[in-house]
N, C-alpha and C positions, 0 to 999 in steps of 0.2 A: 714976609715970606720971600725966600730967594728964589732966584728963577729957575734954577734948575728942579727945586722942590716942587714949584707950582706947573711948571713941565710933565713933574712925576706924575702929578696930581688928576692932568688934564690927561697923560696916556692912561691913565688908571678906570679915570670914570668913565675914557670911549672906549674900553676892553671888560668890561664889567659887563657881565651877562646878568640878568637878574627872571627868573621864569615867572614872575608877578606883572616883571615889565610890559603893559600895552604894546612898548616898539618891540619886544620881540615875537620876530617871524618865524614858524617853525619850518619853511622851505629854505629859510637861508643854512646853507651850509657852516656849520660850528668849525673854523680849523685850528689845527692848532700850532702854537708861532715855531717854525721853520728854524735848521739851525743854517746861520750864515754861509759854515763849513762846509753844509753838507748840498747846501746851493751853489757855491764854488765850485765843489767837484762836478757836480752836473755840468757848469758854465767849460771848465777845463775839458772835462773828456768831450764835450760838444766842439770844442773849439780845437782840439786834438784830433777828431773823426772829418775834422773841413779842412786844416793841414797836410792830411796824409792821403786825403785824395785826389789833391792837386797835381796840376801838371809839373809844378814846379817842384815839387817831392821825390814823386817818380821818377825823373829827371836825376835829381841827385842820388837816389836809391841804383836806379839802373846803371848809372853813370857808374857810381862806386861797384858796383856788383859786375858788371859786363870788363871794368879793368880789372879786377881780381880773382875771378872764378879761377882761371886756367891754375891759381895755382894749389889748385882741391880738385885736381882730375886725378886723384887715387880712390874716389870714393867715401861715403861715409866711415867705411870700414878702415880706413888708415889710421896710420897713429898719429897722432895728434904732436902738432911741432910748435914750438916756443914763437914761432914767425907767424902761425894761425891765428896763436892769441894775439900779440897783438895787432894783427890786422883787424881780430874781432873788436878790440880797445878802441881800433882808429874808427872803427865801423859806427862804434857805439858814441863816439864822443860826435861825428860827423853829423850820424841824427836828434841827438840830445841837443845839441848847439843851434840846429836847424829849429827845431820845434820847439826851444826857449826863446829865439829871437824871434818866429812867428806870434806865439803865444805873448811877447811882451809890444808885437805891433798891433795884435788884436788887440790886448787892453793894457795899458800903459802901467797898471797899477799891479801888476803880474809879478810877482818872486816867486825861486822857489820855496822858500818857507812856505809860502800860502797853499801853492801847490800841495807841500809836506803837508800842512794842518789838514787841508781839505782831505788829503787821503786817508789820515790818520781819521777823521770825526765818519768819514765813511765806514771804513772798518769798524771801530768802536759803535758805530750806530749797526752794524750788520750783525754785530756779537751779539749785542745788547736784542736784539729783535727776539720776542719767541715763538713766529711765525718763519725763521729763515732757516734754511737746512746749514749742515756744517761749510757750508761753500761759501765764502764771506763775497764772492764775486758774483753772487746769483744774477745782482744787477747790472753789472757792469756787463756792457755791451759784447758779447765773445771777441768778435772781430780785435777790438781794441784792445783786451785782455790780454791776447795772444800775442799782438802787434808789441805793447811794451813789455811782457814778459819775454818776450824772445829778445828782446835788446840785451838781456842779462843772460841770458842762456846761449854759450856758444854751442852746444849741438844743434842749438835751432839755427844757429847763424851758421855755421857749420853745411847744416842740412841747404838751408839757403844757396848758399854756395855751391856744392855739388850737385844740388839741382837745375842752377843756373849755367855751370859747367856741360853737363848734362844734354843740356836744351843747346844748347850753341851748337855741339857736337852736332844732335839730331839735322840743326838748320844745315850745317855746313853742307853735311853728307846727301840731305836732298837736295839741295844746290850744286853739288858736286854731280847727283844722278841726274840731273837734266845738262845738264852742262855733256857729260861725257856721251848719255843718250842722244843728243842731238848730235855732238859728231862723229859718232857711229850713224846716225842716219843718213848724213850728209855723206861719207863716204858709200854706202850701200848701194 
């Protein structure tokens, strides 16, 4: 007998349930085998949600955001410019890049292929479910949903931007109203 056979042999008989069996215990829980793919994706999105809330992230997110904004101070409502995109390109490739090379220092053994399988056995396992509504993302965390779908979506990035724009404006102007407040007080 070859070894691999007699390997088969020995997972066969420890995974064998038999309801005759004396050793079986009706408190143990029965489960049933896991698919690898569908444990990856768990590991990745877990390891993508500790990523992105690092100091280190937001640093580069704000960094890129705070030099960029000003030039999306026309609003959402503007028309949309060839130089939007690709700053959305530079924006996207900045964070893909960031959160490959984090994800390949959390686990060395990380590609994207794997990535790719795992998301694909996700999906396919969420189709496949006849307990899941048409929302193949029911499980998948919102937060995080949102967070890489918006990397593909430039009105989200878009929106991004001129909310970030935005806000800066707000800071300045109250900044500006204590500043000018104070010396109108000082002269009074």
């Amino acid at each position: 007998m070859s070894q691999s056979s007699s390997s088969d042999s020995l997972f066969e008989e420890k995974h064998q349930l038999s309801l005759d069996d004396d050793s079986f215990n009706d408190s143990q829980p029965i489960t049933q085998p896991t698919n690898p793919s569908l444990s990856q994706f768990d590991e990745f999105i877990g390891l993508i949600e500790e990523i992105i809330v690092t100091d280190e992230f937001e640093a580069l997110q704000s960094s890129f955001i705070d030099q960029h904004c000003h030039l999306f101070n026309k609003g959402l409502d503007s028309e949309n410019k060839l130089s939007d995109s690709d700053l959305h390109l530079e924006y996207q490739r900045l964070i893909e890049n960031f959160l490959i090379d984090r994800l390949k220092e959390a686990d060395p053994d990380f590609t994207l292929e794997a990535l790719q399988e795992a998301i694909h056995a996700y999906i396919t396992s969420s189709n496949q479910s006849t307990n899941q509504t048409n929302n193949q993302d029911d499980n998948l965390p919102t937060d995080i949903h949102e967070f890489l779908a918006s990397l593909d979506d430039f009105m989200s990035f878009k929106s991004l931007m001129c909310d970030a724009y935005e806000a800066s404006q707000r800071s300045n102007e109250e900044g500006f109203g204590l500043t000018i407040t104070s010396l109108q007080a000082k002269q009074n």
